[in-house]
N, C-alpha and C positions, 0 to 999 in steps of 0.2 A: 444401586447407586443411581440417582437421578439424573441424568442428562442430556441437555438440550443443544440447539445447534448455535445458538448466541450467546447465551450464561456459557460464564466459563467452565468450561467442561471439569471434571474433579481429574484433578492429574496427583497420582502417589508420589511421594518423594521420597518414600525409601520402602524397602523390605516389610521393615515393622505395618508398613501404610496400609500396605496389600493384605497382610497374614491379619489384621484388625478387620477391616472391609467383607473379607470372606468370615470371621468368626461372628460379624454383625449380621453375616446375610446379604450385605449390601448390592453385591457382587452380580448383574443379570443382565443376560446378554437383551438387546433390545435396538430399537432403531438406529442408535446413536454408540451402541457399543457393539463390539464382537470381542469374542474371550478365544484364547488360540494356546495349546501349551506349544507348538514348536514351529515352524518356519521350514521346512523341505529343503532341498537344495536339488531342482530338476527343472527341466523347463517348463511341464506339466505343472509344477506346484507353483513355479514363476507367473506362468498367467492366470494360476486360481487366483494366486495372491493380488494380482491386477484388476479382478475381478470384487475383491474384496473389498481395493482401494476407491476402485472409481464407486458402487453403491455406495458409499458415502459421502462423495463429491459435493451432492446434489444439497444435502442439509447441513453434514459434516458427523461425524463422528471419532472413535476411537477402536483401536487395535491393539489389545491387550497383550502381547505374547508371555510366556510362560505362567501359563492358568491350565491346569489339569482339569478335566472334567469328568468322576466315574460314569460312564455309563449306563449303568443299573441306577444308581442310586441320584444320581445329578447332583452327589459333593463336588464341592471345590476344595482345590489344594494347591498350592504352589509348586510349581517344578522351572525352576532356574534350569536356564538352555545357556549353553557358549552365546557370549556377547562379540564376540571377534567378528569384524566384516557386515554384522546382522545388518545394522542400519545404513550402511551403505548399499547392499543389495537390496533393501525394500524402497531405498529413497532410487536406489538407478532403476526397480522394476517399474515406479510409479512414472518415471522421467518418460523411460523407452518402452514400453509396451503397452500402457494406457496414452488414448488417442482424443484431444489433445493429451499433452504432457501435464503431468499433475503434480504437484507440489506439494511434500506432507512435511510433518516434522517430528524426529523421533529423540526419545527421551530414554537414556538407559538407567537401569537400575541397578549395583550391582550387589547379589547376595553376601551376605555377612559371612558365610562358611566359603566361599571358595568366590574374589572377584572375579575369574575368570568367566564365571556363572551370572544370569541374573536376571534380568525383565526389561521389554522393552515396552513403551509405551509410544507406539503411533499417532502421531494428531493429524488428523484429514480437516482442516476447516472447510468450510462450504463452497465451489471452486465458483469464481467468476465467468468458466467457461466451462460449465457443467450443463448439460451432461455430458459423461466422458465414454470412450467406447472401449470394448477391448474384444478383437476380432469384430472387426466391425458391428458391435451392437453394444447398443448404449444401457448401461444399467445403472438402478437406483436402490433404493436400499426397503425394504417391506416393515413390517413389524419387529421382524427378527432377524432376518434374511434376508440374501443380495434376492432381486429382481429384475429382469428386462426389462425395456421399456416399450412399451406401443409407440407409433409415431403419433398417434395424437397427446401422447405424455411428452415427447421428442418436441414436437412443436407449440407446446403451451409452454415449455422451458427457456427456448428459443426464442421467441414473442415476450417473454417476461424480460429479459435480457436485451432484447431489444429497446423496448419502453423503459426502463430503467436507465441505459444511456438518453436516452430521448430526455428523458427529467432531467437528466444529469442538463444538458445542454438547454435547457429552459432554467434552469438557475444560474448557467453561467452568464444567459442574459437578461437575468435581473441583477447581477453582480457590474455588468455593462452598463446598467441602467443608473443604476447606483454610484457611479466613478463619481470619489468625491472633490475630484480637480473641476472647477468650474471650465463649461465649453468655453470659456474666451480666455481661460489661460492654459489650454492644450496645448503645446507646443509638438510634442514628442509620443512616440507610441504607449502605452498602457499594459504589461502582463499582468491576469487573474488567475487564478487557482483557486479550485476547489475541491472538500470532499466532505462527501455524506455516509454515513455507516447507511448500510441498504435494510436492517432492521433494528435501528437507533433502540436504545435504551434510556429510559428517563431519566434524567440528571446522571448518565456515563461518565461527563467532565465535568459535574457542579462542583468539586472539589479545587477546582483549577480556576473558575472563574470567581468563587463566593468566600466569603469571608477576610478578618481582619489579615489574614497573612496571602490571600490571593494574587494581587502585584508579585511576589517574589514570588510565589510560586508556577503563578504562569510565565514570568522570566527565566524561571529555572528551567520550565518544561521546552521554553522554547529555545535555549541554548545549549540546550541535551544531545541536538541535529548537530552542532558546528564540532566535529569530529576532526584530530588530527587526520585520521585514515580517509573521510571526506573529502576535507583539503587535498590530500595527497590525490585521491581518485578522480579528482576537478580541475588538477591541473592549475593552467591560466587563469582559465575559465572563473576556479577563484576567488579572484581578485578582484571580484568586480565588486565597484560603488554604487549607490549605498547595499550593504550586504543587511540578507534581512536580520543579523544581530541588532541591525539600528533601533528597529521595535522597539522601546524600553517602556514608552508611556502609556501607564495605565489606566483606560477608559471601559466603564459598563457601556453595555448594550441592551438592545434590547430581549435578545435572547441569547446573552450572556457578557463576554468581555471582550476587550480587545488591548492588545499593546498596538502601540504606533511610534511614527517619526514622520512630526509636521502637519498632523493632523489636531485638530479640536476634541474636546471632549464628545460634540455635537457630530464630529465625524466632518466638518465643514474642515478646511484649510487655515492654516493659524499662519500667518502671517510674521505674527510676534515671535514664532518660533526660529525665526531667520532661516528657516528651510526653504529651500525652492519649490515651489508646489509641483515640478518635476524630479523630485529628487525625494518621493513622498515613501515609505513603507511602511503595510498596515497586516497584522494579522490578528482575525477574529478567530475566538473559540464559542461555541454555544455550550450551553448546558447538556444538552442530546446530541453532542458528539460532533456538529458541522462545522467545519474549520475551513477559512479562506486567507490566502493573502492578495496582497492588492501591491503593485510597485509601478512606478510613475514613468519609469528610465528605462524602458525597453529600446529606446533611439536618446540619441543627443546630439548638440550640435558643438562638432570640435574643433579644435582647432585645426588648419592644417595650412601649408607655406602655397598649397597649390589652392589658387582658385574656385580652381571646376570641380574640386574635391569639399569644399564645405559646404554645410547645411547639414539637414540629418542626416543619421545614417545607421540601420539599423544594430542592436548589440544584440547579435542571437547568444553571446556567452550567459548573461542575464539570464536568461529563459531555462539555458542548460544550470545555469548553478541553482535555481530557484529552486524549478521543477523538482530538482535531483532532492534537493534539502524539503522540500516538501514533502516528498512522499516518505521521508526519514521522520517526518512531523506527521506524519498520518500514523506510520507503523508505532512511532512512541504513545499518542493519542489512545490503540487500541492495544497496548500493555498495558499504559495507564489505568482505562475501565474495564480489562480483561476481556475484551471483545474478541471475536472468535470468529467474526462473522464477515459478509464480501463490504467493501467500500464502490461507493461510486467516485469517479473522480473525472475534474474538464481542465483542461485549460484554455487557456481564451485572448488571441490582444487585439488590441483595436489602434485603427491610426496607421498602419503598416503601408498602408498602398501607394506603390513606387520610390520608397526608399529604400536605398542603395547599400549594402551590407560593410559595415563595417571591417572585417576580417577580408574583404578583393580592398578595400580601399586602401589599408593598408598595405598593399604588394602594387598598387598604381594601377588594380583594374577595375571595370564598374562594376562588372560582377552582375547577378540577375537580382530583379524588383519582384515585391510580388504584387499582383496584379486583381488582389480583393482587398476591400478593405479593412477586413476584421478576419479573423485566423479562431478555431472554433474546435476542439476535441473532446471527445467521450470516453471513459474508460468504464471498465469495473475489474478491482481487481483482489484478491483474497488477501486472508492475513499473511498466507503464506508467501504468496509471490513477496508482499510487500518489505516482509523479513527478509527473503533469501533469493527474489528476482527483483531486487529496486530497478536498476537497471532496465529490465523488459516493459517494467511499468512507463520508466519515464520515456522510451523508445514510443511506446503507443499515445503517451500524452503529446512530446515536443517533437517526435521523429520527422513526421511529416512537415514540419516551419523548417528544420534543419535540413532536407531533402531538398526542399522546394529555394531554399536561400541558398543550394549548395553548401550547408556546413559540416552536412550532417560526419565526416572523414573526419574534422577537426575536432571534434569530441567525442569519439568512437568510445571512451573510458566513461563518461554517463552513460553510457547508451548499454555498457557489459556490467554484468552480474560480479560480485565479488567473488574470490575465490573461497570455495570449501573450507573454515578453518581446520576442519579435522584433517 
């Protein structure tokens, strides 16, 4: 079976899948696979296991369990193992004993003769903080086989990951560069977001920007994030105007499309559109996966009965519902093209310095300013996080504005992972 660390990996979906794949041959263990018939239950076989997971951190791979392998002969055959607890002990060995914590995702299968029995299917996507260690040494994955790493493998990995955020934040200021509010009708602060698949696939989301039914499809794609269970997770937070549903109007680009609200076809501010060029949201998609939005209203100036209390005042809630809904827009993005692979991601605002926070002003106190004028972050973060740690993602994007503005207590519920459905 052929597979790579970006194409979507071939995932079986049933019994039948597996029992074809091995009478085809398909079936071989290689960079990106390992074939296993059973899972131990000792601590010994806990950190081989750890061991198994982090070498594939680094490109990403799979973890086959219940695959027999005769030894003389090197047939394969299937031998269904108890599915009870499996993948919650591989997913907590990968959490706590691989250093960092590592994020997979398993897939069970259950045999036709007895559910109780069946296959598990591990997915290791490629980790954003790879490489991983286990007992302090970091491994990566060989031809066939885990392998250590040298530190000069340790430090080309690390260096890569460095420059990679580094890009990341060299695009978020040409997204700065590009703010389509004219400078003499800025009023108010500016949040951006961005992400880039870190090994883009050509045309991943042409489906999304091209063609006669592309308007409704990229509307559809983009109101896929606005989740009851979101709302609920955001709280107040919420509630905030213009929410990026506003998006509705549909504009090409030049490396793909974009919905907006209050914006021109030209990407210029439309006047006629009775929108406030403060009150602007825009979200692009490209063809090769790079998706940003753009929202006007990170500050406003509101009303209030006291004096000394108006003019702007920052809405760090805006930043937490964006961010949050954004990277729910990045992890649908890479279902959509089947992507498998890490994301870069920034956020970014501008206009910030010395306004006063909205949430102390509300309680009658000034509360702390910040004291730069533009606000700047880097991420990189897997499929997996983005699936099953949104939360930590958006802590590493917005945490630090939230820290720094004092809010970060008031949104503690963006900031945590959802809970385990199983």
């Amino acid at each position: 079976m052929t597979l790579t660390a970006e194409v979507p990996h071939w995932v079986p979906g049933s019994e039948d899948d597996l029992a074809e794949a091995i009478r085809l041959g398909l079936l071989e263990e290689g960079h990106h696979l390992d074939l296993k018939r059973e899972i131990s239950a000792s601590r010994a076989a806990n950190k081989e296991l750890a061991r198994d997971l982090a070498s594939f951190a680094v490109d990403g791979g799979i973890l086959l369990v219940g695959i027999s392998e005769d030894n003389e002969t090197g047939v394969l055959s299937l031998a269904p193992q108890p599915l009870a607890g499996l993948a919650e002990r591989i997913e907590m060995v990968a959490r706590t004993i691989a250093d960092p914590p590592l994020s997979v995702l398993c897939s069970p299968i259950r045999s036709a003769q007895d559910p109780s029995l069946g296959y598990l299917v591990v997915r290791v996507p490629p980790s954003s903080a790879a490489p991983h260690m286990v007992e302090h040494r970091y491994l990566g994955r060989g031809d066939k086989t885990k392998l250590y790493l040298s530190d000069a493998d340790v430090r080309r990995l690390h260096e890569r990951r460095q420059a990679t955020e580094q890009d990341a934040l060299a695009l978020l200021q040409e997204q700065f560069d590009r703010d389509p509010i004219p400078p003499e009708d800025r009023r108010q602060a500016h949040l951006f977001l961005l992400a880039q698949p870190s090994a883009p696939m050509p045309q991943m989301l042409l489906s999304l920007v091209h063609g006669q039914d592309a308007p409704a499809r990229l509307v559809k794609f983009a109101r896929s994030v606005d989740t009851p269970e979101l709302r609920e997770l955001l709280g107040s937070a919420g509630g905030f105007s213009p929410p990026l549903s506003y998006a509705s109007d549909f504009a090409l680009r030049s490396a793909g499309a974009a919905l907006t609200y209050g914006l021109a076809n030209d990407r210029s501010w439309a006047p006629a559109s009775r929108v406030s060029p403060e009150d602007v949201v825009e979200i692009e998609v490209d063809e090769d996966g790079g998706l940003r939005v753009f929202m006007s209203r990170l500050s406003d100036s509101l009303e209030s009965a006291d004096a000394t209390a108006r003019g702007q005042r920052l809405l760090t809630s805006s930043a937490v519902t964006y961010a949050r809904q954004f990277i729910a827009l990045t992890a649908a993005a890479a279902d959509h093209a089947n992507y498998l692979g890490n994301w870069i991601l920034a956020a970014g605002a501008t206009g910030i310095k010395g306004i006063p926070v909205h949430d102390y002003l509300l309680r009658g106190r000034s509360g702390p300013r910040q004291d730069a004028p533009v606000y700047q972050r880097a991420t990189s973060a897997s499929y997996a996080e983005l699936l099953k740690q949104p939360g930590t993602v958006t802590d590493r994007l917005i945490g630090r504005l939230l820290r720094a503005t004092g809010t970060y207590d008031l949104y503690a519920s963006a900031v945590a992972n959802p809970p385990d459905p199983r």
